[in-house]
C-alpha positions as a Python dict, from the first residue, in 0.01 Angstrom:
ca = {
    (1, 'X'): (0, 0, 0),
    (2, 'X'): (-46, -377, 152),
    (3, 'X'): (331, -395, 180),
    (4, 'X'): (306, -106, 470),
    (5, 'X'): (98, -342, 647),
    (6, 'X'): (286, -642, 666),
    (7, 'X'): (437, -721, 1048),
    (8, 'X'): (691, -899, 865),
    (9, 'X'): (853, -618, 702),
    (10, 'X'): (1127, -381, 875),
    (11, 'X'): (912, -85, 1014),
    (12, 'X'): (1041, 221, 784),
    (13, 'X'): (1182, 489, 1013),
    (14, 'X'): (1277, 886, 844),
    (15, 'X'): (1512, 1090, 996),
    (16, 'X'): (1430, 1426, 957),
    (17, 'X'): (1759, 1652, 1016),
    (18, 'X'): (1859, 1999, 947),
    (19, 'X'): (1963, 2339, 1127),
    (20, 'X'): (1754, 2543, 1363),
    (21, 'X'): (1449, 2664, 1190),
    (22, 'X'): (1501, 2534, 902),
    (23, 'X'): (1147, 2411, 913),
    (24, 'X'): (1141, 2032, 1012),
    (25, 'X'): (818, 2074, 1262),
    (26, 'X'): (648, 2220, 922),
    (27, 'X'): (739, 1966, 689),
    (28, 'X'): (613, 1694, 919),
    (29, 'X'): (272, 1897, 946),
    (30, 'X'): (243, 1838, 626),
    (31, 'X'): (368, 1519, 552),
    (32, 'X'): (101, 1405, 841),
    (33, 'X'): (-176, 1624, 648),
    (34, 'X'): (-63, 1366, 334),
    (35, 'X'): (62, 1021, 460),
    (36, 'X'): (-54, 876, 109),
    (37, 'X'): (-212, 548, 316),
    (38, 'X'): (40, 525, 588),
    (39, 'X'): (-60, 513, 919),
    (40, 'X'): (270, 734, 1076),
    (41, 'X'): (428, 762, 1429),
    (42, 'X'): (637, 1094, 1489),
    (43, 'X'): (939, 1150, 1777),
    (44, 'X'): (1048, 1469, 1864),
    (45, 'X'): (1370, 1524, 2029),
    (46, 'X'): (1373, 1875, 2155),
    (47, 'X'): (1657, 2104, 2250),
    (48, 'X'): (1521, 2302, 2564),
    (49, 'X'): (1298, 2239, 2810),
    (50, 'X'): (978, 2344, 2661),
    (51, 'X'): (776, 2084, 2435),
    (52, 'X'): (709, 2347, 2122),
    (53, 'X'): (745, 2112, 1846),
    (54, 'X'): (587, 1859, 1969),
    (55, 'X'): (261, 2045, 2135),
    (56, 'X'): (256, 2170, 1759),
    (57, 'X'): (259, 1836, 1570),
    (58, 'X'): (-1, 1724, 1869),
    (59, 'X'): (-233, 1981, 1771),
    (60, 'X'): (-233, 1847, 1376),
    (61, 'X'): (-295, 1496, 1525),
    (62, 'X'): (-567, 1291, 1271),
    (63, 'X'): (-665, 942, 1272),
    (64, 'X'): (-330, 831, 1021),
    (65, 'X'): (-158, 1027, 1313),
    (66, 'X'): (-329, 1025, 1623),
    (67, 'X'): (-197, 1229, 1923),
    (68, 'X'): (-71, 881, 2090),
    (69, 'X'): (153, 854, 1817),
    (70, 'X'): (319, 1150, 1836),
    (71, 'X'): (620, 1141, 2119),
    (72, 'X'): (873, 1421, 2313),
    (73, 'X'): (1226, 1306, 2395),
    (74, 'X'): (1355, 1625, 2584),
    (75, 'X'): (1613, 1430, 2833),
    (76, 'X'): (1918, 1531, 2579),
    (77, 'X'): (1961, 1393, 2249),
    (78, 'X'): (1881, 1069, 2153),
    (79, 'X'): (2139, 960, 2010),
    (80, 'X'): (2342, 998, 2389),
    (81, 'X'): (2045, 846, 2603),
    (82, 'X'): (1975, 528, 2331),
    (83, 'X'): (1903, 211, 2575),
    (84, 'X'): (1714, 493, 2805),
    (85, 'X'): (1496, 721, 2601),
    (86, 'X'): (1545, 587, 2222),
    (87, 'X'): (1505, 222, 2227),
    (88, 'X'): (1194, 245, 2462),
    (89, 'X'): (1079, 496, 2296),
    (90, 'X'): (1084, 288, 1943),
    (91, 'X'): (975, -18, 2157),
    (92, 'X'): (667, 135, 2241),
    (93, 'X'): (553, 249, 1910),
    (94, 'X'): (611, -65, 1747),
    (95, 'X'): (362, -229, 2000),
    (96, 'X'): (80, 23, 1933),
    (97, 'X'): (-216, -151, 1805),
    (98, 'X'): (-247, -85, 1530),
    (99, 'X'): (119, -73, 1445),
    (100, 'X'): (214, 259, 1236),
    (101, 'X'): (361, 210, 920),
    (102, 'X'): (635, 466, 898),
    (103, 'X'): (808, 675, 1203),
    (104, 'X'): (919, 973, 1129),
    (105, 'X'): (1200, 1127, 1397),
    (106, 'X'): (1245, 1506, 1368),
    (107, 'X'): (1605, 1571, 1595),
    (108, 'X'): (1716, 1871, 1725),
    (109, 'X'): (1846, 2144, 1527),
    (110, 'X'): (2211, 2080, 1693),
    (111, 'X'): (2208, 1692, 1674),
    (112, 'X'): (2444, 1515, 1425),
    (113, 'X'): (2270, 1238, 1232),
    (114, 'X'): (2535, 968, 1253),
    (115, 'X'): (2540, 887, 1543),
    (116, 'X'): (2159, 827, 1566),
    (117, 'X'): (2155, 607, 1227),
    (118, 'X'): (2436, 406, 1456),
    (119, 'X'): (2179, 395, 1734),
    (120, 'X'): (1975, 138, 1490),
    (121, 'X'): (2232, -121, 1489),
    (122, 'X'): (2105, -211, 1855),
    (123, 'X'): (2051, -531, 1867),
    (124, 'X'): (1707, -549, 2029),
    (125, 'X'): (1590, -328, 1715),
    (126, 'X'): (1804, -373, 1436),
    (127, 'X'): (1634, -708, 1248),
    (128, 'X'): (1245, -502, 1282),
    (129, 'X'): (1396, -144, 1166),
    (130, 'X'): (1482, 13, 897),
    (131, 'X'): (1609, 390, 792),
    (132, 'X'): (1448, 422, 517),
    (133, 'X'): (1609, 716, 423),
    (134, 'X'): (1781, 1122, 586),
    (135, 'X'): (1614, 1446, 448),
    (136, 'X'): (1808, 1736, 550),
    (137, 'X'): (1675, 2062, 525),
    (138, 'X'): (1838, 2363, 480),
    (139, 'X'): (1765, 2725, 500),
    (140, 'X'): (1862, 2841, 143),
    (141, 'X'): (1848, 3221, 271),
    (142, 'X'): (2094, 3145, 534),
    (143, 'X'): (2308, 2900, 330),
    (144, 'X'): (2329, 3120, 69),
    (145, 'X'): (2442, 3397, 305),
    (146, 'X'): (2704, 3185, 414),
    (147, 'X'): (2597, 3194, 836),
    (148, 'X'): (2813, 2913, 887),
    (149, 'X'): (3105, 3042, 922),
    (150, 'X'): (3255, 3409, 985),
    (151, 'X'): (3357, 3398, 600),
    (152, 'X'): (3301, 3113, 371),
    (153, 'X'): (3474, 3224, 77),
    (154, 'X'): (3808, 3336, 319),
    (155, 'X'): (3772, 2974, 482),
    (156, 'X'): (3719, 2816, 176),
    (157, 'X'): (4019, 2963, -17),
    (158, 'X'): (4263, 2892, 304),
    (159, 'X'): (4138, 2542, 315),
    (160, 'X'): (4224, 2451, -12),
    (161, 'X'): (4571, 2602, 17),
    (162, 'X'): (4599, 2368, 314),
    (163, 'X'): (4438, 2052, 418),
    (164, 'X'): (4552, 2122, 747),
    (165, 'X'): (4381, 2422, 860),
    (166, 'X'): (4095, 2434, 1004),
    (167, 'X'): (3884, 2728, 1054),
    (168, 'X'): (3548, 2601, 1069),
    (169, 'X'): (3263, 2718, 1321),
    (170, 'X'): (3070, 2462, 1545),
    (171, 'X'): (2792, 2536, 1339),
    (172, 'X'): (2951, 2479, 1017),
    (173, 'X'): (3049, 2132, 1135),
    (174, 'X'): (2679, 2059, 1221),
    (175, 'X'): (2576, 2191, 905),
    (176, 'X'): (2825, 1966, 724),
    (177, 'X'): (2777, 1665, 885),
    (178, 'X'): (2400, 1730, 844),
    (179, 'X'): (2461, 1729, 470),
    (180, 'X'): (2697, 1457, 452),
    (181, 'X'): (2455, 1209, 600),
    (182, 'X'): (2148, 1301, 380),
    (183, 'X'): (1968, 1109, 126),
    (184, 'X'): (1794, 1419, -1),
    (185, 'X'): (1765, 1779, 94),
    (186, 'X'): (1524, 1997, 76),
    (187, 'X'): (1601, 2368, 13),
    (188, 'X'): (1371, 2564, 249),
    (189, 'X'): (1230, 2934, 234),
    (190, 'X'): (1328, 3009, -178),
    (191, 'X'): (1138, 3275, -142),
    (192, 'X'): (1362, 3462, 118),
    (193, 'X'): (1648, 3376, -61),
    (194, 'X'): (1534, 3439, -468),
    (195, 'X'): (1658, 3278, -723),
    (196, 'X'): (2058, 3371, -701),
    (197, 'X'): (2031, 3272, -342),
    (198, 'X'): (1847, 2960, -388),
    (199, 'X'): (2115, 2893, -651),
    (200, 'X'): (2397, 2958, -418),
    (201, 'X'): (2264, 2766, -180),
    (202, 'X'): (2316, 2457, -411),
    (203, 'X'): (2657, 2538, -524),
    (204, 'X'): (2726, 2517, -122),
    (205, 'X'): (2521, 2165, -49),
    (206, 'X'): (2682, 1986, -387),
    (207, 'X'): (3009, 2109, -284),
    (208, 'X'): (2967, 1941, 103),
    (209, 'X'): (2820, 1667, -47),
    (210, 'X'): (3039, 1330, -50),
    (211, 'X'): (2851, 1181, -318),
    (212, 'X'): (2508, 1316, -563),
    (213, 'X'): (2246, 1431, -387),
    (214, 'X'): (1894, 1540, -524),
    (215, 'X'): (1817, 1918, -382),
    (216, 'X'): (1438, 1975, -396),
    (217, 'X'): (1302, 2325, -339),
    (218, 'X'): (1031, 2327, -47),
    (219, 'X'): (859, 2625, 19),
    (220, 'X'): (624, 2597, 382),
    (221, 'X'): (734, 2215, 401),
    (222, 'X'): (474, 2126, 100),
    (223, 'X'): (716, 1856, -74),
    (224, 'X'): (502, 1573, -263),
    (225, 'X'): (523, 1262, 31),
    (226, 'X'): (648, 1009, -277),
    (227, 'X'): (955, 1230, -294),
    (228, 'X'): (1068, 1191, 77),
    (229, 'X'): (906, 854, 214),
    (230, 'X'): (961, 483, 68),
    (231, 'X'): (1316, 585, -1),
    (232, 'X'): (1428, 210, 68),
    (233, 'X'): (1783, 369, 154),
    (234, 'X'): (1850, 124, 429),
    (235, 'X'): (2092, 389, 595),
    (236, 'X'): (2166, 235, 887),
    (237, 'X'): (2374, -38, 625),
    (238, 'X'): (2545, 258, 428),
    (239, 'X'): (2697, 470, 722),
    (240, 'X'): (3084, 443, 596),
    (241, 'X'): (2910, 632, 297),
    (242, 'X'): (2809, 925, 547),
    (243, 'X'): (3157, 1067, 634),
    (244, 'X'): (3139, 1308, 972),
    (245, 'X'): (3383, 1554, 1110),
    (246, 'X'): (3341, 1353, 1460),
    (247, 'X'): (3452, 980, 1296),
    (248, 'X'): (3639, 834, 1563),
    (249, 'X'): (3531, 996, 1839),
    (250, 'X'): (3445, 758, 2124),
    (251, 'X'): (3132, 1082, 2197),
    (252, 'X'): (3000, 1350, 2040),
    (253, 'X'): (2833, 1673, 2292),
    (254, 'X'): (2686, 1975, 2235),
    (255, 'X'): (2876, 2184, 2461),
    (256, 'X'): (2906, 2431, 2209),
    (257, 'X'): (2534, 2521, 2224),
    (258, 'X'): (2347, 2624, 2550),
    (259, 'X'): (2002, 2664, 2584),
    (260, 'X'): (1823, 2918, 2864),
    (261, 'X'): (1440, 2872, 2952),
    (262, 'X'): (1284, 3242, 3017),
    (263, 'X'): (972, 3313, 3170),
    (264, 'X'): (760, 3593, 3045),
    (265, 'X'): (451, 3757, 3206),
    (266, 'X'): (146, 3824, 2963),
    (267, 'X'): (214, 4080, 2714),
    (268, 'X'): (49, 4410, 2612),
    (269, 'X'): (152, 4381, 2253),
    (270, 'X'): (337, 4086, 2047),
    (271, 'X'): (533, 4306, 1842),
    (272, 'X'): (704, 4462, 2159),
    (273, 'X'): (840, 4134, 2202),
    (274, 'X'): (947, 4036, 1863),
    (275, 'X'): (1150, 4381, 1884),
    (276, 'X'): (1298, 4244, 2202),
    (277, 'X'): (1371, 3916, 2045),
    (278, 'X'): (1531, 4101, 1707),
    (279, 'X'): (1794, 4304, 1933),
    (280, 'X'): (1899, 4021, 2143),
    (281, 'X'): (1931, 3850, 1827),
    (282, 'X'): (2193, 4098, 1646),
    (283, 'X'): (2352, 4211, 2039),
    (284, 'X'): (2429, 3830, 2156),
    (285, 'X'): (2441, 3604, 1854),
    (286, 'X'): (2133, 3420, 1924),
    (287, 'X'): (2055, 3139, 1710),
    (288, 'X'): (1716, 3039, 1807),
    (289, 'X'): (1407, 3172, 1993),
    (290, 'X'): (1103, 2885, 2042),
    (291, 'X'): (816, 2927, 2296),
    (292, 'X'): (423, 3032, 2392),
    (293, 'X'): (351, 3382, 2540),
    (294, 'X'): (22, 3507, 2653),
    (295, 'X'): (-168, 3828, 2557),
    (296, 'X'): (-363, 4056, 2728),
    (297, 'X'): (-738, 4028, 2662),
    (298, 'X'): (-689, 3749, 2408),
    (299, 'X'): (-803, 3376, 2425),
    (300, 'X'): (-557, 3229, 2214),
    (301, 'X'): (-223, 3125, 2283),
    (302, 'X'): (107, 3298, 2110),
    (303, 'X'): (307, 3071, 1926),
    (304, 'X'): (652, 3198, 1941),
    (305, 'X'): (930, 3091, 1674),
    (306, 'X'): (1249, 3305, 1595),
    (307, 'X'): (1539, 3217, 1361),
    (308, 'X'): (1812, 3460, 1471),
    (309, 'X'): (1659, 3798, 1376),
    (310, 'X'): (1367, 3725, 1178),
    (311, 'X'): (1064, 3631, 1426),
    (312, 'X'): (720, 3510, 1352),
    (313, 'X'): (434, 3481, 1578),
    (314, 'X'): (105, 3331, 1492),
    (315, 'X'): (-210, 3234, 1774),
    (316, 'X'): (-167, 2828, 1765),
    (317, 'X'): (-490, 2740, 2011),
    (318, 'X'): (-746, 2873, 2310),
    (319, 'X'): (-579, 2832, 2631),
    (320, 'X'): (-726, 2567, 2845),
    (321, 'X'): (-938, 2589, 3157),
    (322, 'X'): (-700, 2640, 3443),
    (323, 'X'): (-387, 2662, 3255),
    (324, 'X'): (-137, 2908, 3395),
    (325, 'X'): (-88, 3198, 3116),
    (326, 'X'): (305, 3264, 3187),
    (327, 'X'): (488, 3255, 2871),
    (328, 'X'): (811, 3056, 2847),
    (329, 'X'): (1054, 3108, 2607),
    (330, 'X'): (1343, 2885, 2458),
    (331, 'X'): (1605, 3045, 2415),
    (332, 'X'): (1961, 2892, 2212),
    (333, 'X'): (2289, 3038, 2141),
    (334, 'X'): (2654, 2907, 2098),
    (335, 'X'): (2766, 2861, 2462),
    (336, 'X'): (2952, 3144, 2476),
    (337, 'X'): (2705, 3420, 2429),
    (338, 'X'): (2455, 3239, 2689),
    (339, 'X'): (2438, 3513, 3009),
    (340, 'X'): (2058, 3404, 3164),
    (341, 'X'): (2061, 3751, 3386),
    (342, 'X'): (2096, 3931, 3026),
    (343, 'X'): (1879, 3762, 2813),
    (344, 'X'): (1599, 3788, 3045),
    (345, 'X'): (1659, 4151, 3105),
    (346, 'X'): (1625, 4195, 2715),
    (347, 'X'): (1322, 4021, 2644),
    (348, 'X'): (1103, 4071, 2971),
    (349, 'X'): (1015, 4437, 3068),
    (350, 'X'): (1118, 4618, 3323),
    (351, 'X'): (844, 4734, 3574),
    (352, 'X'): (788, 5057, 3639),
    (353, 'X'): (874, 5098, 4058),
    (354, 'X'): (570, 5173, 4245),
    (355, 'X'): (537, 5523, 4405),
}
């Protein structure tokens, strides 16, 4: 491991890409449960304005990975605020005594990878960092079902008729650009999707792919470190390889994709409000739900996480002395089906009018 050590060597950076939910926050749990010798540094660049990722990776902090090494970028994505957020941000990790060994930079679930491995050819950065390699991770239930766009096979067929045409979603263009920018990916959730879907799911990733790409299934983000870190890829040298339905475009923006932040009061019972979530979820097209709620009469937190209609809820950690028990809620959709007066009437309950 001495050659992780050396302050001479480009600092190894992993981008960590893929589509909402498709379990990046749990991958890097466990890649920071595992570091094989590496002392890591973690960014998060959220989508929203409440910290969920990153209070979760904060609360797996151990010495390899203490809590100072784990960083928030919420201002926007980082590959559009890069000499304000980004560089600093990498600037400041590089000077922590003792310096980590590998960063690790999970991005938000609508950013494009690209542009971020072009954010490494700033000059100030460029000669001490490396990207050592992209995993993106995909949701092998959801590929396989074809969720990025209103019909594959239709789109498909018409495309190859005509190079012209283009009938693509927003989200099928993340999804794609996701894929062609990848080193690896890792095929997420196989056991939602069984084996025909996990084998559809392929077929759709090799035929995005511009060039070979090892698919690895990864079932709750448990993927042998070796396999994803000390890629030596160099990325940031190979971009013409990455081709992206936004080359030549001066910017790229998310104005596609809105996100709404939705206060809750404490709850009565959790599975009233992962009902709540599952009908806005099939009634407005939402993509993702992310937050904390509160309970009545419990001590613990409620970790919140909802991938269009399929939620999950676990208790993360005690709430602390003080802390105001209001739940907040994250929620992201395609701009289009964002109305804040709606979603909040659908996920908070109506009081009853006093007599």
């Amino acid at each position: 491991m001495s050659d992780f050590k050396s302050g001479l060597e480009k600092l190894p950076v992993t981008v960590v890409t893929g589509f909402l939910g498709s379990g990046k926050t749990t991958l890097i749990r466990h890649l920071m449960s595992d570091p094989q010798g590496r002392r890591l540094a973690v960014i998060v660049n959220e989508f929203g304005d409440v910290g969920v990722d990153g209070e979760i990776l904060k609360g797996c902090a151990i010495p390899d990975c203490p809590e100072e090494n784990i960083v928030e970028l919420a201002n926007g994505c980082i590959c559009c605020t890069v000499a304000d957020d980004f560089i600093p941000t990498i600037e400041a990790l590089m000077a922590l005594v003792p310096r980590p060994d590998h960063i690790l930079i999970e991005t938000s679930g609508l950013a494009l990878p690209k542009p971020l491995l072009k954010a490494f050819d700033w000059p100030d950065i460029r000669s001490r960092i490396t990207v050592d390699g992209v995993i993106a991770l995909a949701d092998a239930e959801a590929v396989a079902a074809g969720r990025f766009a209103p019909d594959v096979a239709r789109v498909d067929a018409q495309r190859l008729a005509d190079d012209s045409l283009d009938h693509e979603t927003p989200l099928s263009e993340v999804f794609e650009d996701q894929i062609a920018c990848a080193d690896i990916v890792l095929l997420t959730k196989p056991d939602l999707a069984g084996p025909d879907g996990v084998a559809r799911a392929r077929q759709v990733v090799l035929a995005e792919a511009p060039r070979p790409l090892p698919i690895v299934e990864v079932a709750e983000g448990a993927v042998d470190p070796r396999i994803v870190l000390g890629l030596g890829k160099a990325a940031e040298d190979d971009i013409a390889a990455r081709p992206s339905h936004h080359d030549g475009a001066a910017d790229h923006d998310h104005d596609d994709f809105e996100s709404v932040v939705i206060e809750i009061p404490e709850l009565a019972d959790p599975a009233d409000l992962a009902a709540r979530i599952e009908t806005l979820a099939r009634t407005r097209n939402i993509l993702r739900v992310k937050g904390y709620a509160a309970v009545a009469g419990k001590p613990m937190r409620l970790l919140v996480q909802a991938v269009g209609a399929r939620v999950r809820h676990q208790y993360d950690r005690p709430w602390k002395p003080g802390e105001d028990r209001r739940g907040r809620l994250v929620v992201i959709a395609e701009h289009d089906d964002v109305d804040a007066g709606a979603i909040r009437a659908a996920l908070v309950p109506q009081r009853e009018p006093a007599e």
